[in-house]
C-alpha positions as CSV (number, residue, x, y, z in Angstrom):
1,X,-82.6,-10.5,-126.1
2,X,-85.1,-12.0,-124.2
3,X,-85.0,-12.0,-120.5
4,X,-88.3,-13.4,-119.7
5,X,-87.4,-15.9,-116.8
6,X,-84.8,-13.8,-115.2
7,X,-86.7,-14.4,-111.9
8,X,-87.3,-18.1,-112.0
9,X,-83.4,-18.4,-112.4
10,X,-82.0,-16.1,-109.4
11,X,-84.7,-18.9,-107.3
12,X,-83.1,-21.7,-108.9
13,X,-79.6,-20.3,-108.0
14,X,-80.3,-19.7,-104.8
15,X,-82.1,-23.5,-103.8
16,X,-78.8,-25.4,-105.7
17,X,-76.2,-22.7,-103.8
18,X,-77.9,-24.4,-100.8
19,X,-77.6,-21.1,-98.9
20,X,-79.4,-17.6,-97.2
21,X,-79.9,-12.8,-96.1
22,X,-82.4,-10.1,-96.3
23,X,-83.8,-6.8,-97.3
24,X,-83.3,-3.7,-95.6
25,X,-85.7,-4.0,-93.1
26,X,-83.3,-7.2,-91.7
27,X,-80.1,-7.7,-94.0
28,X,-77.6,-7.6,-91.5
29,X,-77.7,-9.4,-88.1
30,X,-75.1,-8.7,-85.9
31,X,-75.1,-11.6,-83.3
32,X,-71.7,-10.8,-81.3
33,X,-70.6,-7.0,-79.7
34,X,-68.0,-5.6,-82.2
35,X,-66.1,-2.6,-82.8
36,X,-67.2,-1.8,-85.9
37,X,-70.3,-1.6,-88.5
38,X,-71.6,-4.6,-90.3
39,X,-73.2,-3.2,-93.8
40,X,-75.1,-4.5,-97.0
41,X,-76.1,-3.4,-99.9
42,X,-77.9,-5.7,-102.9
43,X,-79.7,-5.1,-106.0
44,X,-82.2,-6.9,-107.9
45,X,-83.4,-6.5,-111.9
46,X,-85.9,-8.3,-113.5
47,X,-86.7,-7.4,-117.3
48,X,-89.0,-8.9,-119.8
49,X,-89.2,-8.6,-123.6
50,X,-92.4,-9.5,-125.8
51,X,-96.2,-9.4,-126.4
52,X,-95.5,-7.0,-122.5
53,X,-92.0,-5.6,-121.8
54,X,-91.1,-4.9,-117.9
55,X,-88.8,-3.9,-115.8
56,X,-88.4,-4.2,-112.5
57,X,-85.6,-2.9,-110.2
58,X,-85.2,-3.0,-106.2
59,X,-82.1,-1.5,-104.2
60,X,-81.8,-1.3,-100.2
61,X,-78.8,-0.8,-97.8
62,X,-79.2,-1.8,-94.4
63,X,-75.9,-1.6,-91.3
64,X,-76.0,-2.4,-88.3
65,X,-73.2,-2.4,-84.6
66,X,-73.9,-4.3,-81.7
67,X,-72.4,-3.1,-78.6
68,X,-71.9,-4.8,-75.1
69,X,-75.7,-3.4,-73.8
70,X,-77.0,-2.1,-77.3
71,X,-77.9,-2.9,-80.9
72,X,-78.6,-0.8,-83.8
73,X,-79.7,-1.4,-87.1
74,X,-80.2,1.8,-89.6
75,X,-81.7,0.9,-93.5
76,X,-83.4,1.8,-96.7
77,X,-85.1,-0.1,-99.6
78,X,-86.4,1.1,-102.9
79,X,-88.3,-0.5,-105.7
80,X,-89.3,0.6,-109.4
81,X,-91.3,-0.9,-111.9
82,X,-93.1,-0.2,-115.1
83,X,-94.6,-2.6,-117.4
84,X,-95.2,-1.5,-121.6
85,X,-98.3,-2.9,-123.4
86,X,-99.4,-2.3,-127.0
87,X,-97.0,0.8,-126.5
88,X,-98.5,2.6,-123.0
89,X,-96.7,2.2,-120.4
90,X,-97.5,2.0,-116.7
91,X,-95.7,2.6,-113.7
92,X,-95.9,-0.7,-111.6
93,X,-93.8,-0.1,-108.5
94,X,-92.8,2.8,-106.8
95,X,-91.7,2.8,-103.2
96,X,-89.1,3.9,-100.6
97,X,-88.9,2.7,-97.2
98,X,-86.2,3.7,-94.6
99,X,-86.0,2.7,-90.6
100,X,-84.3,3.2,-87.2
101,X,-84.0,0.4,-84.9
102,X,-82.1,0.5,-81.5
103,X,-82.2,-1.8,-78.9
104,X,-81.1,-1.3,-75.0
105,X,-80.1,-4.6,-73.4
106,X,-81.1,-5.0,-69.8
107,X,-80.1,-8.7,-69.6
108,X,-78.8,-11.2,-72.4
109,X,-82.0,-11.5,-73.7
110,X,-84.7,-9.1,-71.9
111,X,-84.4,-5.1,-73.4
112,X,-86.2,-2.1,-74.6
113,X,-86.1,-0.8,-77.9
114,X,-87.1,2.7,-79.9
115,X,-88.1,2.3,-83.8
116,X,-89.1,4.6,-86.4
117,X,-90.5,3.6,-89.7
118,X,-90.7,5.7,-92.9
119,X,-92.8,4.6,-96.3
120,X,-93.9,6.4,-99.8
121,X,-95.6,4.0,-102.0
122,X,-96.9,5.4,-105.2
123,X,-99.1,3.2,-106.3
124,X,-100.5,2.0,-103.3
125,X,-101.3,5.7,-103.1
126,X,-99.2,6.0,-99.2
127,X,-98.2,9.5,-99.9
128,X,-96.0,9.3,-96.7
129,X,-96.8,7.0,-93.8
130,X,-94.3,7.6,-90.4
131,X,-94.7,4.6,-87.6
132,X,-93.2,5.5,-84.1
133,X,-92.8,2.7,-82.0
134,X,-91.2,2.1,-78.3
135,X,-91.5,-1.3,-76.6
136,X,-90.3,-4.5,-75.0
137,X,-88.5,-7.6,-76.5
138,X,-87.2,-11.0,-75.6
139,X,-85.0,-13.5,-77.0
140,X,-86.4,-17.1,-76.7
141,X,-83.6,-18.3,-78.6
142,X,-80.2,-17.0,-78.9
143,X,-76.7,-18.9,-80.2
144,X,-74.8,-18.7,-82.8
145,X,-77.2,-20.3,-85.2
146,X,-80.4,-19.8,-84.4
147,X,-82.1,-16.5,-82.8
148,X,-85.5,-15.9,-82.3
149,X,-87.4,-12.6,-80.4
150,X,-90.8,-10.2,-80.0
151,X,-91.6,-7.5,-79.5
152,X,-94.3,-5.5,-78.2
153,X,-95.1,-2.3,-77.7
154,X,-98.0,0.9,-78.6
155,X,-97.3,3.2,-81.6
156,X,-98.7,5.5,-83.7
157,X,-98.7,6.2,-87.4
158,X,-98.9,9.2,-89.1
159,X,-100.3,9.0,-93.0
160,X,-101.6,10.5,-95.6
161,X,-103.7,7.9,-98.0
162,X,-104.5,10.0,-101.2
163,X,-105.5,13.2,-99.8
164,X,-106.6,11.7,-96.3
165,X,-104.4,12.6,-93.6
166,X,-104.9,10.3,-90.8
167,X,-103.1,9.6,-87.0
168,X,-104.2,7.0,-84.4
169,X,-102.3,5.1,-81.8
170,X,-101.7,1.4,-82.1
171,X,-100.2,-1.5,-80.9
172,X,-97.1,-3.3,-82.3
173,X,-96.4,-7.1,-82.0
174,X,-93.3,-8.0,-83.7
175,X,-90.9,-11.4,-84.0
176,X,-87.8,-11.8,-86.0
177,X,-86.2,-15.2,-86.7
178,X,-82.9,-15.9,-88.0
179,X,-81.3,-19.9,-88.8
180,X,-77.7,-20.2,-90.0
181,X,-77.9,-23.3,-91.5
182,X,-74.0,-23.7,-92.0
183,X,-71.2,-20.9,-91.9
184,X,-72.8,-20.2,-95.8
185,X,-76.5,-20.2,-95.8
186,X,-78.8,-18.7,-93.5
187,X,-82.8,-18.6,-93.9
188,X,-84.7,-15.3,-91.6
189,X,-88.5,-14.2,-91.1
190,X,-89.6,-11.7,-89.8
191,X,-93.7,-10.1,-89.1
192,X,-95.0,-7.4,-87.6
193,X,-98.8,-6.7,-86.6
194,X,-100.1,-2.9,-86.4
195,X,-104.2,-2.9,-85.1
196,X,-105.5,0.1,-84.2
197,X,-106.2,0.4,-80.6
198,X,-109.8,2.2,-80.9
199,X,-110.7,0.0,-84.0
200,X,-108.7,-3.3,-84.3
201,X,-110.6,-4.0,-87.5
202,X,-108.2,-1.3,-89.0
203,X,-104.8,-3.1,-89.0
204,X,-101.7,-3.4,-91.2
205,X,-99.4,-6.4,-91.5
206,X,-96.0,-6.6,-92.6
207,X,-94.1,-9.9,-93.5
208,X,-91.3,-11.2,-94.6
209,X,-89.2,-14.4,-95.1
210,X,-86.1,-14.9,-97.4
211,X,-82.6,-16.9,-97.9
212,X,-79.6,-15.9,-98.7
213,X,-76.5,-18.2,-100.9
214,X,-72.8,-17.1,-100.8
215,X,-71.6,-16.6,-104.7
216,X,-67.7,-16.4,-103.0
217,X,-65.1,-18.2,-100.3
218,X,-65.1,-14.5,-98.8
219,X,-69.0,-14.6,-98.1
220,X,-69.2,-10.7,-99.3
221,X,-71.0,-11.8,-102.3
222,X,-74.1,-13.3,-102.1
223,X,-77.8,-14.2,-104.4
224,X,-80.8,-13.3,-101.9
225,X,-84.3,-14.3,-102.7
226,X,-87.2,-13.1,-100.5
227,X,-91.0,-12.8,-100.3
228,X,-91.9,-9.3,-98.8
229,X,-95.9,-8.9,-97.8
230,X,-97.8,-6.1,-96.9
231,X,-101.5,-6.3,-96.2
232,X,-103.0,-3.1,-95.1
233,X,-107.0,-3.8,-94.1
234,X,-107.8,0.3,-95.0
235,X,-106.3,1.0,-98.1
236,X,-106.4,4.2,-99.9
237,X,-109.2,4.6,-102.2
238,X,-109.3,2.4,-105.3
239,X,-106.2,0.2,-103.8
240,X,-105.7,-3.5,-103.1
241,X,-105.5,-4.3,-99.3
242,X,-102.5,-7.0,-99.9
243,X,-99.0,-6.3,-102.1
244,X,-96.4,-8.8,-102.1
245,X,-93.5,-9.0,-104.2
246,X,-90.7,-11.8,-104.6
247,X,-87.7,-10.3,-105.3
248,X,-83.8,-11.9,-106.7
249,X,-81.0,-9.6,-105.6
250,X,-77.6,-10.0,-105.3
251,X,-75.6,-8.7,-101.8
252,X,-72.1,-7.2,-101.3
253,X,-71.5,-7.2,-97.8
254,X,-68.8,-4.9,-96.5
């Protein structure tokens, strides 16, 4: 059986569902102090069969609990691919990524916030890479459909590219957008900027923009598609500075 444009159809699904969510790294956004957490999980395949067969397969988790003067977010990702040609096959996609958010409210819209990032990627060769990161953030819009916020703050990165271990402080300049369209589509971005402070030509940018369509009248199930970037301007050896992946997932919220 030939699944060869797997991909193409979770992006048609989505446009004619006329709705939007995301990826761990934003897939729940808690807009309203509750009493309990907000969670969601999805999972995405893509295979191919003929002259190559693939397979591609992404999984993250992400929760999150807003409280009355704080917000936190907790989530994980993973994606694994391999691609078979004349009978050798090659490992495509290998990555885990896992983060910490919490954010202290001084006002409605000014606070502080603490985040720690965590990232293997096999084949970019990121053995581990571990970003700390405290700052400031504002919301320059906030209502119940449309939010938008940065952030700012130093950092520093621990990493080990190949065999090279490396550490420097940094700076981190951050926004995160989020549109509910209508109470069953929603569309979010979100970027983040990482220059080195003694050598802004070394620099790492993360990006990300998706939507998400409800597949049921209880909005727990839902089709996600999303376009996650990652350019890092000192690669390891060998390595492409720029990795981006579009990815068709379907979402259980609970």
């Amino acid at each position: 059986m030939k699944y060869r444009y797997a991909l193409c159809l979770a992006a048609a699904m989505a446009v004619l569902g006329g709705t939007v969510s995301s990826r761990a790294d934003d897939a729940v956004n808690v807009t309203t102090a509750t009493n309990h957490w907000v969670s969601a999980a999805a999972a995405g395949l893509t295979l191919t069969r003929g002259n190559s067969d693939t397979f591609l397969a992404t999984l993250s988790l992400a929760t999150a609990r807003k409280w009355q003067q704080s917000e936190l977010t907790l989530g994980a990702d993973a994606t694994y691919g391999t691609t078979k040609t004349a009978g050798v096959t090659h490992t495509t996609a290998q990555s885990l990524h896992g983060f910490v958010q919490e954010n202290w409210l001084f006002t409605d819209r000014l606070y502080a916030y603490g985040r720690v990032d965590g990232l293997h990627d096999e084949v970019a060769d990121i053995r581990y890479r571990v970003s700390l990161s405290p700052g400031a953030g504002y919301y320059f819009v906030k209502n119940k459909a449309i939010d938008l916020s940065g952030e700012v703050g130093p950092g520093y990165i621990f990493q080990r590219l190949g065999t090279n271990d490396q550490s420097y402080a940094t700076l981190r300049i951050a926004d995160k957008f989020h549109w509910a369209i209508n109470d069953r589509a929603r569309i979010w971005q979100t970027a983040e900027f990482l220059p080195q402070v003694d050598k802004f030509e070394n620099y790492i940018v993360n990006f990300e923009i998706g939507v998400e369509s409800d597949l049921s009248t209880s909005k727990k199930l839902s089709l996600r598609l999303y376009l996650d970037d990652t350019y890092n301007h000192r690669p390891a050896p060998g390595r492409q500075k720029n990795d981006a992946k579009l990815v068709g997932a379907l979402a259980y919220k609970f």
